[in-house]
mmCIF file of the N, C-alpha and C atoms, coordinates in Angstrom:
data_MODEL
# 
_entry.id   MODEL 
# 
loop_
_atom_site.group_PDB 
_atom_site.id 
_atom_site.type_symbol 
_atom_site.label_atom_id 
_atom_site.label_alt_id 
_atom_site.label_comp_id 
_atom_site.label_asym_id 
_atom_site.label_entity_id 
_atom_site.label_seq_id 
_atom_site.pdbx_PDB_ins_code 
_atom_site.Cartn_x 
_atom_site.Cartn_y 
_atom_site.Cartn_z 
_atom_site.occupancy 
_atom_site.B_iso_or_equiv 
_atom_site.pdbx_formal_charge 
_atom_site.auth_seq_id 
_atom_site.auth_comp_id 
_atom_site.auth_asym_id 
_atom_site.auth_atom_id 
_atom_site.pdbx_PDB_model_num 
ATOM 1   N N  . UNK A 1 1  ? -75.552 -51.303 -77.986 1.00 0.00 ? 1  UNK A N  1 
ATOM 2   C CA . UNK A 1 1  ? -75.810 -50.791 -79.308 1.00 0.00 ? 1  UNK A CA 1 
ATOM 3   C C  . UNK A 1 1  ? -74.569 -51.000 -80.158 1.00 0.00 ? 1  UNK A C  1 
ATOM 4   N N  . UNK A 1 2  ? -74.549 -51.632 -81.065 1.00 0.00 ? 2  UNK A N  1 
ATOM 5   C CA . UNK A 1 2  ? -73.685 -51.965 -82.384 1.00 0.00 ? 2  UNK A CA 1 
ATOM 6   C C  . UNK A 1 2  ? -73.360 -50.562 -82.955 1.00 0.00 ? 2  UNK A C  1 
ATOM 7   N N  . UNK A 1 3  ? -72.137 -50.023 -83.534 1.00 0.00 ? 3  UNK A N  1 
ATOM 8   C CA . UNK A 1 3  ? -72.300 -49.118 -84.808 1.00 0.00 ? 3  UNK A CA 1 
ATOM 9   C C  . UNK A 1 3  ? -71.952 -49.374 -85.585 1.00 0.00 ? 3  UNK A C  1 
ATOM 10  N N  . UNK A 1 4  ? -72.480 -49.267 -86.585 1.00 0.00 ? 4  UNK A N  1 
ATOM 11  C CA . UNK A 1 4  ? -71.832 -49.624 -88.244 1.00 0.00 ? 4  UNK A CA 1 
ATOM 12  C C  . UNK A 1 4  ? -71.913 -48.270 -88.858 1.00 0.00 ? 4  UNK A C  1 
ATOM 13  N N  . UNK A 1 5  ? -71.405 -48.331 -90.558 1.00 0.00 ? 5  UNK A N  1 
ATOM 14  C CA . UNK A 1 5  ? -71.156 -47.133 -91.073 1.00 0.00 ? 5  UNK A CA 1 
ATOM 15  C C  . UNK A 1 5  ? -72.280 -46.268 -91.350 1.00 0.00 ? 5  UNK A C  1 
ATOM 16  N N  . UNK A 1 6  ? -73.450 -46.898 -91.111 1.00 0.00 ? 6  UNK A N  1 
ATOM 17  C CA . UNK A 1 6  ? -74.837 -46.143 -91.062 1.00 0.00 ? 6  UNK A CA 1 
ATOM 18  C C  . UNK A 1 6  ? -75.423 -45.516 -90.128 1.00 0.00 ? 6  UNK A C  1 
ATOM 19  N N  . UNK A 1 7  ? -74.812 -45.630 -89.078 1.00 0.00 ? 7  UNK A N  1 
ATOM 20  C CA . UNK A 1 7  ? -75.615 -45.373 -87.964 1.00 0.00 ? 7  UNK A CA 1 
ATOM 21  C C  . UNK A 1 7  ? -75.301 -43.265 -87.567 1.00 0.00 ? 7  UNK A C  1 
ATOM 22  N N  . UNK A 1 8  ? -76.366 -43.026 -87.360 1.00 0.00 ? 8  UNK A N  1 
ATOM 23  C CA . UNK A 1 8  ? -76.607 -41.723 -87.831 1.00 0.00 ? 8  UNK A CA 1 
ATOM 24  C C  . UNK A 1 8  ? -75.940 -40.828 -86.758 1.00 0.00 ? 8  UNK A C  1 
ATOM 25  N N  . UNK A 1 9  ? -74.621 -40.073 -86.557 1.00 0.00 ? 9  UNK A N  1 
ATOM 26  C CA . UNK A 1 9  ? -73.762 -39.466 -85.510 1.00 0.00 ? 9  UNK A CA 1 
ATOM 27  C C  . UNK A 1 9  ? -73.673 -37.971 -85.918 1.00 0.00 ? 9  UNK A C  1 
ATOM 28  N N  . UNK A 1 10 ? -73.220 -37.013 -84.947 1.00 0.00 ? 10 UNK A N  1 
ATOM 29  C CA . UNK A 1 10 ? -73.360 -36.172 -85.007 1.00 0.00 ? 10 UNK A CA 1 
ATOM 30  C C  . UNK A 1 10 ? -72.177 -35.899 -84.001 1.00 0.00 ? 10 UNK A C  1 
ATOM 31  N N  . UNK A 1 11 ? -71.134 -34.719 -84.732 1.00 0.00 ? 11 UNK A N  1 
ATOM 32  C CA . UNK A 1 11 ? -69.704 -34.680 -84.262 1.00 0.00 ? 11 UNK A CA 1 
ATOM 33  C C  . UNK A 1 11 ? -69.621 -33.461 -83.477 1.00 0.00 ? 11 UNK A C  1 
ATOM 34  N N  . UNK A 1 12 ? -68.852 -33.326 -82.031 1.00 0.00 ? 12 UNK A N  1 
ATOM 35  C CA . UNK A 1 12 ? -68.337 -31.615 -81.534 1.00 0.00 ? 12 UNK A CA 1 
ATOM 36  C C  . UNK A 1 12 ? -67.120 -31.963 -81.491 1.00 0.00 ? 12 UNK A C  1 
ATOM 37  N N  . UNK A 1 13 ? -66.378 -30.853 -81.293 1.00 0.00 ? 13 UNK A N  1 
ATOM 38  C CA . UNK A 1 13 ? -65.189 -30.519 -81.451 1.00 0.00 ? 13 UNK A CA 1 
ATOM 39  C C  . UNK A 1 13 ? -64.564 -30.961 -79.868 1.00 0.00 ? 13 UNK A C  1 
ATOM 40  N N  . UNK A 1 14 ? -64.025 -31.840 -79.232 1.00 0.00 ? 14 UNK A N  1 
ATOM 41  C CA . UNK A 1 14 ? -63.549 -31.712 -77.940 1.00 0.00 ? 14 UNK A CA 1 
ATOM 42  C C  . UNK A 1 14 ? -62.016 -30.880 -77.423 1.00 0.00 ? 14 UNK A C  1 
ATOM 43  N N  . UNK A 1 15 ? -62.293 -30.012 -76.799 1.00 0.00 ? 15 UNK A N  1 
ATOM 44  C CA . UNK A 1 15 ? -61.801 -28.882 -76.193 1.00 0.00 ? 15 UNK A CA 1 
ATOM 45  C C  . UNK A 1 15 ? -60.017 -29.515 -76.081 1.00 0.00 ? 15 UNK A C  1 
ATOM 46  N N  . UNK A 1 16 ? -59.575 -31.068 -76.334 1.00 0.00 ? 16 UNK A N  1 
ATOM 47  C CA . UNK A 1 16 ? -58.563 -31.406 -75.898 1.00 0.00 ? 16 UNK A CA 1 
ATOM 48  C C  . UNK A 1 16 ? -57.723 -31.818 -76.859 1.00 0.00 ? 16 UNK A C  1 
ATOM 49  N N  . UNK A 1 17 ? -58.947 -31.594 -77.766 1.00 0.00 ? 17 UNK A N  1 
ATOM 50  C CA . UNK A 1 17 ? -58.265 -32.230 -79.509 1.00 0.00 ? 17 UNK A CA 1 
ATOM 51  C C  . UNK A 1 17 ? -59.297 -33.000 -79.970 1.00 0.00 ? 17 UNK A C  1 
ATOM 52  N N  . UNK A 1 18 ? -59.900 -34.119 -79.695 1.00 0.00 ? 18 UNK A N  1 
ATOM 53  C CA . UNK A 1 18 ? -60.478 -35.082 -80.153 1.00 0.00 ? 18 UNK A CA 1 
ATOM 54  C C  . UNK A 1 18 ? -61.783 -34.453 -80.349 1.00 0.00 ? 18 UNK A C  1 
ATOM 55  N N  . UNK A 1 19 ? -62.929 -35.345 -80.930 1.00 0.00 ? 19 UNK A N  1 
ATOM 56  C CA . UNK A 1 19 ? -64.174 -35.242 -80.906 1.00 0.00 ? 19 UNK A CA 1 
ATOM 57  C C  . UNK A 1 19 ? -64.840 -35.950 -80.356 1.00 0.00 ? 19 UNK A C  1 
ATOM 58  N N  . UNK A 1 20 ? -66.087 -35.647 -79.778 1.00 0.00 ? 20 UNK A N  1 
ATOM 59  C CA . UNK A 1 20 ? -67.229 -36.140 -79.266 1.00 0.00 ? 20 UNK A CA 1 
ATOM 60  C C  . UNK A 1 20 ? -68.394 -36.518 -80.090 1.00 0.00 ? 20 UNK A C  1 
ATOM 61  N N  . UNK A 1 21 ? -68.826 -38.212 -80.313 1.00 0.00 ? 21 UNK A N  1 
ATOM 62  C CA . UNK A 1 21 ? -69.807 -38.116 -81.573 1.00 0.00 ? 21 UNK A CA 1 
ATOM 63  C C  . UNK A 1 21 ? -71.136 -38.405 -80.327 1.00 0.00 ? 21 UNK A C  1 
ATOM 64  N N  . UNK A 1 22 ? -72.417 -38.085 -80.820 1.00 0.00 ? 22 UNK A N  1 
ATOM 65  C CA . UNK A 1 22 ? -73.411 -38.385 -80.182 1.00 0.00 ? 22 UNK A CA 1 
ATOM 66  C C  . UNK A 1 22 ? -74.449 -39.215 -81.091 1.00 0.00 ? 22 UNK A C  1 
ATOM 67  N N  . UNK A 1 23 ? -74.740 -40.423 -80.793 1.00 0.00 ? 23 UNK A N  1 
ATOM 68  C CA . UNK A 1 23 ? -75.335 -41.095 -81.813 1.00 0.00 ? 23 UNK A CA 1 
ATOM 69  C C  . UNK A 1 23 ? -77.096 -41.079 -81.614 1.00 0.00 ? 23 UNK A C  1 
ATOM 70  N N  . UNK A 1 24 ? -76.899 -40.253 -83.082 1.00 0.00 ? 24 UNK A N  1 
ATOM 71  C CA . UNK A 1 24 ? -78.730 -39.687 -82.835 1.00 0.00 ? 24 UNK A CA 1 
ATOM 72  C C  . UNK A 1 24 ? -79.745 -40.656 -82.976 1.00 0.00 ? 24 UNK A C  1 
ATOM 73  N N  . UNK A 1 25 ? -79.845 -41.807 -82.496 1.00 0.00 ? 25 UNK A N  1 
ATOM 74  C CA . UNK A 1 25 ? -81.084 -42.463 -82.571 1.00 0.00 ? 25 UNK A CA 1 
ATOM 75  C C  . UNK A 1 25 ? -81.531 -42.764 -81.005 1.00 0.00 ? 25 UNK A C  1 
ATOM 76  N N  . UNK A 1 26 ? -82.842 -42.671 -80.676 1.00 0.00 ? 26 UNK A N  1 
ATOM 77  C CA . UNK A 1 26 ? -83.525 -42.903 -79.195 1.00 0.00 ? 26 UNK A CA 1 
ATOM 78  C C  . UNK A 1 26 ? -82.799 -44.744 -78.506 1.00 0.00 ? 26 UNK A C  1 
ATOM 79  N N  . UNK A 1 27 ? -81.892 -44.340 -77.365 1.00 0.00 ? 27 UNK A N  1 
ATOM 80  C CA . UNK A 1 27 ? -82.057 -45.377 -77.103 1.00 0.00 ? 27 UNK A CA 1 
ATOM 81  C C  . UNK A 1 27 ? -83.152 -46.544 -76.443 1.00 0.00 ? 27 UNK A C  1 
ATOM 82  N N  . UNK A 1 28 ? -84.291 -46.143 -76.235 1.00 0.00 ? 28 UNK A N  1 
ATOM 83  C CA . UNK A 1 28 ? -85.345 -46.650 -76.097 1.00 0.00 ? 28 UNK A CA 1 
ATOM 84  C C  . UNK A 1 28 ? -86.024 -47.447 -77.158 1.00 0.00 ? 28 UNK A C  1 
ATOM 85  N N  . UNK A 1 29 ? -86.104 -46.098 -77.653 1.00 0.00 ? 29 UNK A N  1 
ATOM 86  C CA . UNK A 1 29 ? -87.379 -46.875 -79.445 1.00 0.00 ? 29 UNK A CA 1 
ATOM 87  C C  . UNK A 1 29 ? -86.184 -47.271 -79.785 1.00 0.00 ? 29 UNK A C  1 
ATOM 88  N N  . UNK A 1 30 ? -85.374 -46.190 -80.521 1.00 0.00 ? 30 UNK A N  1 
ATOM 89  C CA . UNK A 1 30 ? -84.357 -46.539 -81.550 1.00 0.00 ? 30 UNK A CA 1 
ATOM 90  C C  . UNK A 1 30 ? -84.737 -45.743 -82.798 1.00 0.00 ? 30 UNK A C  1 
ATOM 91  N N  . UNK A 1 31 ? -85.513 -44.449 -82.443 1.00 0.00 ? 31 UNK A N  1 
ATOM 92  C CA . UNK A 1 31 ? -86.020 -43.609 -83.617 1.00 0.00 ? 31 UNK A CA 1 
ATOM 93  C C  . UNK A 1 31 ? -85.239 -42.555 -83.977 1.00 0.00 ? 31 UNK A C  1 
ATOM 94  N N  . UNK A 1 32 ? -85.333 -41.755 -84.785 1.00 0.00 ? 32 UNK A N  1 
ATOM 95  C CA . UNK A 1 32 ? -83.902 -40.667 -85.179 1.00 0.00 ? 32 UNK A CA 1 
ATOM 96  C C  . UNK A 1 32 ? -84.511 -39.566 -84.295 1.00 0.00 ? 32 UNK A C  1 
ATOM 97  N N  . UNK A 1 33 ? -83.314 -39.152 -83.343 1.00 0.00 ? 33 UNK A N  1 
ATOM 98  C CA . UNK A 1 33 ? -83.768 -37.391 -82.581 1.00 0.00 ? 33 UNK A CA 1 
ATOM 99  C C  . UNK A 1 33 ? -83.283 -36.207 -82.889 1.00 0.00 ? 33 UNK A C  1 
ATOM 100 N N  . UNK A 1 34 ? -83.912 -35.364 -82.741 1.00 0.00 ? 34 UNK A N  1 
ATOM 101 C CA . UNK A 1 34 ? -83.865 -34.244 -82.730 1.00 0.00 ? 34 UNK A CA 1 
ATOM 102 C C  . UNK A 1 34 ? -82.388 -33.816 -81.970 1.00 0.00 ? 34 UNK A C  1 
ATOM 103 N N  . UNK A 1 35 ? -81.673 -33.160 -82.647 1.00 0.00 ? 35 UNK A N  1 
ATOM 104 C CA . UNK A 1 35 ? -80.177 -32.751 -82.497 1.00 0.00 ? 35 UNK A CA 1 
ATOM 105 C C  . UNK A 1 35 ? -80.363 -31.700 -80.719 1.00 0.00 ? 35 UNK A C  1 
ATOM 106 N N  . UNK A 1 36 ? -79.623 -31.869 -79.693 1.00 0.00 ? 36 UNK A N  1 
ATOM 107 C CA . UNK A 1 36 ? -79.801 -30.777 -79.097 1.00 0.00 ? 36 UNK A CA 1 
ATOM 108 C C  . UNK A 1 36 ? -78.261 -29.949 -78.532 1.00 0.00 ? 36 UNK A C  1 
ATOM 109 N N  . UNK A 1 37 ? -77.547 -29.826 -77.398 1.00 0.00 ? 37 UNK A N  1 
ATOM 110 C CA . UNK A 1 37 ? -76.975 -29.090 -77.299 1.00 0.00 ? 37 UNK A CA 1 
ATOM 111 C C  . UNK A 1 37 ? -76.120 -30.206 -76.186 1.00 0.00 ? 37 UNK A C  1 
ATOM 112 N N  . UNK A 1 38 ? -74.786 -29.763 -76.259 1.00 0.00 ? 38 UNK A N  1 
ATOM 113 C CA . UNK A 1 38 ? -73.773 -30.593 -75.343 1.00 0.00 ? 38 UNK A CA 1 
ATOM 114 C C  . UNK A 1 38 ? -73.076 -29.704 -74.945 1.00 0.00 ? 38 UNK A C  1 
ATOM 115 N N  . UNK A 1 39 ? -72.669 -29.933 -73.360 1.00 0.00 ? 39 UNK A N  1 
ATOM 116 C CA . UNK A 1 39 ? -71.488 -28.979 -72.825 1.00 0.00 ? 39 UNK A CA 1 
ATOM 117 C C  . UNK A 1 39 ? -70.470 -29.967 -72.096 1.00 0.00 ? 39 UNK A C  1 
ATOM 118 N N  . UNK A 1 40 ? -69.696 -28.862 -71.947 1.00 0.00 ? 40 UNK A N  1 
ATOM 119 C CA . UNK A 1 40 ? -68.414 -29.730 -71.393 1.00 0.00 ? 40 UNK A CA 1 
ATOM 120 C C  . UNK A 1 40 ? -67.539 -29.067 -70.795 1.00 0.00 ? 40 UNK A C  1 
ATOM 121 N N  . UNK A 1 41 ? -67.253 -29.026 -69.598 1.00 0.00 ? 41 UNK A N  1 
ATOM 122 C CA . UNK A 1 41 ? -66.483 -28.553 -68.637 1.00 0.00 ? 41 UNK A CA 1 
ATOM 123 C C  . UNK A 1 41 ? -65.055 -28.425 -68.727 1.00 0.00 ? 41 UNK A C  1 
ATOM 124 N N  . UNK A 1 42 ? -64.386 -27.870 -67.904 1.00 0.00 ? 42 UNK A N  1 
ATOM 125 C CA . UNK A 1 42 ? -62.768 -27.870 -67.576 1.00 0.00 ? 42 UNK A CA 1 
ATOM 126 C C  . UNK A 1 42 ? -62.822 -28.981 -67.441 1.00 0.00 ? 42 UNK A C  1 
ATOM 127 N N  . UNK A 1 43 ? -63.002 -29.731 -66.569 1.00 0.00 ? 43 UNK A N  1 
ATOM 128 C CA . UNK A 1 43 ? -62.762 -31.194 -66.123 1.00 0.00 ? 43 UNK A CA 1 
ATOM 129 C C  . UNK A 1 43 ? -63.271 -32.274 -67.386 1.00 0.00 ? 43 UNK A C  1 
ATOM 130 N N  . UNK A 1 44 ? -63.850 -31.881 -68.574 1.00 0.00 ? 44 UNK A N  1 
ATOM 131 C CA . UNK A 1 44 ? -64.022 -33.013 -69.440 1.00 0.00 ? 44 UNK A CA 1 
ATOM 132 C C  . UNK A 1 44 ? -65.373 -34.031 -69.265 1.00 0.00 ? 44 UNK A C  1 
ATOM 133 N N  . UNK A 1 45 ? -66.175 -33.361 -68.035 1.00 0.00 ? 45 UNK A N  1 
ATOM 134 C CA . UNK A 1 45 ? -67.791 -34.164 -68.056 1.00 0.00 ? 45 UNK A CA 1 
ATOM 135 C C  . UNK A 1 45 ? -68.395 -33.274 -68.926 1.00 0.00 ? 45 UNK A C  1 
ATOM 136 N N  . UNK A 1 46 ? -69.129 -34.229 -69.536 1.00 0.00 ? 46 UNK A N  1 
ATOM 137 C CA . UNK A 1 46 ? -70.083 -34.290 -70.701 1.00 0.00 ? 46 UNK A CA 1 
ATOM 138 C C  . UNK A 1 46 ? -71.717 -34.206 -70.358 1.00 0.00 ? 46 UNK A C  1 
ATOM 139 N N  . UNK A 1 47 ? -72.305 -33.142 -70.746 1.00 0.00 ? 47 UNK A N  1 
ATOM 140 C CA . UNK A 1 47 ? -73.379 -32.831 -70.212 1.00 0.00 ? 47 UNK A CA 1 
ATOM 141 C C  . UNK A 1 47 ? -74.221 -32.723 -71.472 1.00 0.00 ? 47 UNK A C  1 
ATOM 142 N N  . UNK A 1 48 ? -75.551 -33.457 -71.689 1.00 0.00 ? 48 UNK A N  1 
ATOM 143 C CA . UNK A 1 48 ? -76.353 -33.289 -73.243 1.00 0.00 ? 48 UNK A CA 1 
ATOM 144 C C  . UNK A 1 48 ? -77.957 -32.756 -72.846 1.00 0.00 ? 48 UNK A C  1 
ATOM 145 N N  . UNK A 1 49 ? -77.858 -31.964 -73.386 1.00 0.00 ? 49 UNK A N  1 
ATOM 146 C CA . UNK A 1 49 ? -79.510 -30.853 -72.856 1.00 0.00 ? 49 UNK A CA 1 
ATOM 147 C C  . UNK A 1 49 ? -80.234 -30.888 -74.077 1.00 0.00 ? 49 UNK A C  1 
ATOM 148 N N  . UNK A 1 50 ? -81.531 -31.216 -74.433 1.00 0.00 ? 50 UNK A N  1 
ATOM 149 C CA . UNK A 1 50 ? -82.387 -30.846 -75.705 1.00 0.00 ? 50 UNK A CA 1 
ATOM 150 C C  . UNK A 1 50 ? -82.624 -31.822 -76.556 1.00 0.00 ? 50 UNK A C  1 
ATOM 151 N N  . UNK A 1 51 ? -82.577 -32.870 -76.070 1.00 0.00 ? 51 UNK A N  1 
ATOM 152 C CA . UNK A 1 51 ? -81.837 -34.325 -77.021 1.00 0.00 ? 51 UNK A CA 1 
ATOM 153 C C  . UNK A 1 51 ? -83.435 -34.541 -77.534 1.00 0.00 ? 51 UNK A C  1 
ATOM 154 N N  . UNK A 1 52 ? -84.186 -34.265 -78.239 1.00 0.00 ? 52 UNK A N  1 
ATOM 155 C CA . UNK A 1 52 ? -85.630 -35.155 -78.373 1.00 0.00 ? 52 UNK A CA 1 
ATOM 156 C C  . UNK A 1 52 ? -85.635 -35.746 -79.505 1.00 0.00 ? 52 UNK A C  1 
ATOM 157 N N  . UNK A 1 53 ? -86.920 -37.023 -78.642 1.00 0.00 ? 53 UNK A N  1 
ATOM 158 C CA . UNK A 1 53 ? -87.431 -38.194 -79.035 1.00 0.00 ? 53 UNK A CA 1 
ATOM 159 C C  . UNK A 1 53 ? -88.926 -38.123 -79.408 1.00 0.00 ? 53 UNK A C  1 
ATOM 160 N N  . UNK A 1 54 ? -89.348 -37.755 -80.688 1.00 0.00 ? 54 UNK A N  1 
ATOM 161 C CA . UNK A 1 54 ? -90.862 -38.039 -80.794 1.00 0.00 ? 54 UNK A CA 1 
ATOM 162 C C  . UNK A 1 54 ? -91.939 -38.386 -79.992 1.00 0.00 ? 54 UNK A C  1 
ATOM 163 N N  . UNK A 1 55 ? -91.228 -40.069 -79.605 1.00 0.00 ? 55 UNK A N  1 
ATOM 164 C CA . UNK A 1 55 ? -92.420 -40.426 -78.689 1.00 0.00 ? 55 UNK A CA 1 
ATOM 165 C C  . UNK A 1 55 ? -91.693 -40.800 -77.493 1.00 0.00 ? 55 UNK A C  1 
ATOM 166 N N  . UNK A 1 56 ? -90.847 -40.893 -77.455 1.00 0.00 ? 56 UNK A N  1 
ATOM 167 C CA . UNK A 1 56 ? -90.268 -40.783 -75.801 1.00 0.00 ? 56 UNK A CA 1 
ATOM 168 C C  . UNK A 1 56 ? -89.871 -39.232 -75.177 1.00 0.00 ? 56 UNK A C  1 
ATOM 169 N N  . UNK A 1 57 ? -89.898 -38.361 -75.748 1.00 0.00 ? 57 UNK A N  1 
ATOM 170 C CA . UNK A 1 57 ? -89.876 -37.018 -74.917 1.00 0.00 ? 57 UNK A CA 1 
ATOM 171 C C  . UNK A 1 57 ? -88.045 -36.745 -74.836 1.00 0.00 ? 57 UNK A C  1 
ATOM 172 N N  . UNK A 1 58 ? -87.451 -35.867 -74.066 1.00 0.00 ? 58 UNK A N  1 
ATOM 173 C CA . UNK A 1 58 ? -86.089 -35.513 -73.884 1.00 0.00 ? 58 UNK A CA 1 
ATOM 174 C C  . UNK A 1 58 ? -85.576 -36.942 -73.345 1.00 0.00 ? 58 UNK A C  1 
ATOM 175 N N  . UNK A 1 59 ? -84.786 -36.879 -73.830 1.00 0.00 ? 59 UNK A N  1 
ATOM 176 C CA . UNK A 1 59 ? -83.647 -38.201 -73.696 1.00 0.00 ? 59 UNK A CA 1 
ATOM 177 C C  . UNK A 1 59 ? -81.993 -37.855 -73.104 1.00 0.00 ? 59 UNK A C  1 
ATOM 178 N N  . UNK A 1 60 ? -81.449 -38.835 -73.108 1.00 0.00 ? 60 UNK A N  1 
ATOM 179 C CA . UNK A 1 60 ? -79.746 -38.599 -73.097 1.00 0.00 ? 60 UNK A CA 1 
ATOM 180 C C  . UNK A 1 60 ? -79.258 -40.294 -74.092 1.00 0.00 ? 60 UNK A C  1 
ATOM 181 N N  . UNK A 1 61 ? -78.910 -39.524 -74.770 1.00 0.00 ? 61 UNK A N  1 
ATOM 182 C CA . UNK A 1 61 ? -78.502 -40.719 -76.093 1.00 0.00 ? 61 UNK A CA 1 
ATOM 183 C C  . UNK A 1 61 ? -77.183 -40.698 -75.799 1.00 0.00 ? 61 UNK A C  1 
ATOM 184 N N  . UNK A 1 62 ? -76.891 -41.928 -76.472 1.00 0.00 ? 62 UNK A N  1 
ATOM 185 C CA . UNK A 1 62 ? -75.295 -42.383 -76.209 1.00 0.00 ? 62 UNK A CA 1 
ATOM 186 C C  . UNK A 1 62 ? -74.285 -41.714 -76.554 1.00 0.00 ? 62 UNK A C  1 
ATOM 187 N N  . UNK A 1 63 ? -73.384 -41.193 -76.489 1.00 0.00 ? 63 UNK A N  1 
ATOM 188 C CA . UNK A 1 63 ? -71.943 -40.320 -77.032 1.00 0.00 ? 63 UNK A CA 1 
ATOM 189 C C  . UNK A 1 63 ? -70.585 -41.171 -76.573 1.00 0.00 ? 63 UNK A C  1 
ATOM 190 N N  . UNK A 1 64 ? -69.539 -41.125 -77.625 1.00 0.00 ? 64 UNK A N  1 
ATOM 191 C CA . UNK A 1 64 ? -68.455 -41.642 -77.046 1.00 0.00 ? 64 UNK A CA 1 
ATOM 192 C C  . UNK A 1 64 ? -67.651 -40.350 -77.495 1.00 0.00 ? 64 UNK A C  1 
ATOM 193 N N  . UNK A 1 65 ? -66.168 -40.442 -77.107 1.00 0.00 ? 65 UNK A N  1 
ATOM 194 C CA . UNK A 1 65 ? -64.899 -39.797 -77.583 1.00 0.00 ? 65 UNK A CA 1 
ATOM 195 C C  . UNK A 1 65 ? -64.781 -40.466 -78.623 1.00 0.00 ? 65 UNK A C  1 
ATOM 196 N N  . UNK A 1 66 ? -63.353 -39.609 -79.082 1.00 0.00 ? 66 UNK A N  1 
ATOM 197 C CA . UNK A 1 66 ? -62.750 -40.637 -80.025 1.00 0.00 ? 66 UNK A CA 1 
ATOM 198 C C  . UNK A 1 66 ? -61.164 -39.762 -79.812 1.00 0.00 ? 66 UNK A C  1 
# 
């Protein structure tokens, strides 16, 4: 997946300083989802719960650091 300045993200705060963006479109279809909930441990794994997709159902969409 490409990002350009359009592509529709959604920012948390990471516990170490930085942020975590999660880029809200289905990687399947490629349709816009429904925002859900991210956790994140002492250790820094990244866990995404609630993520939905219209017609693909709960997902795990892409997230990077920054």
């Amino acid at each position: 997946m490409e990002l350009t300045e359009n592509t529709p993200l959604v920012a948390f705060e990471d516990f170490e300083g930085g942020e975590i963006y999660v880029v809200r479109l289905c990687p399947t279809c490629g349709r816009f989802i429904k925002k859900g909930r991210l956790f994140v441990n002492l250790l820094g794994n990244v866990r995404l719960d609630s993520w939905i997709c219209k017609r693909c159902g709960e997902i795990k969409p892409y997230w990077f650091r920054s």
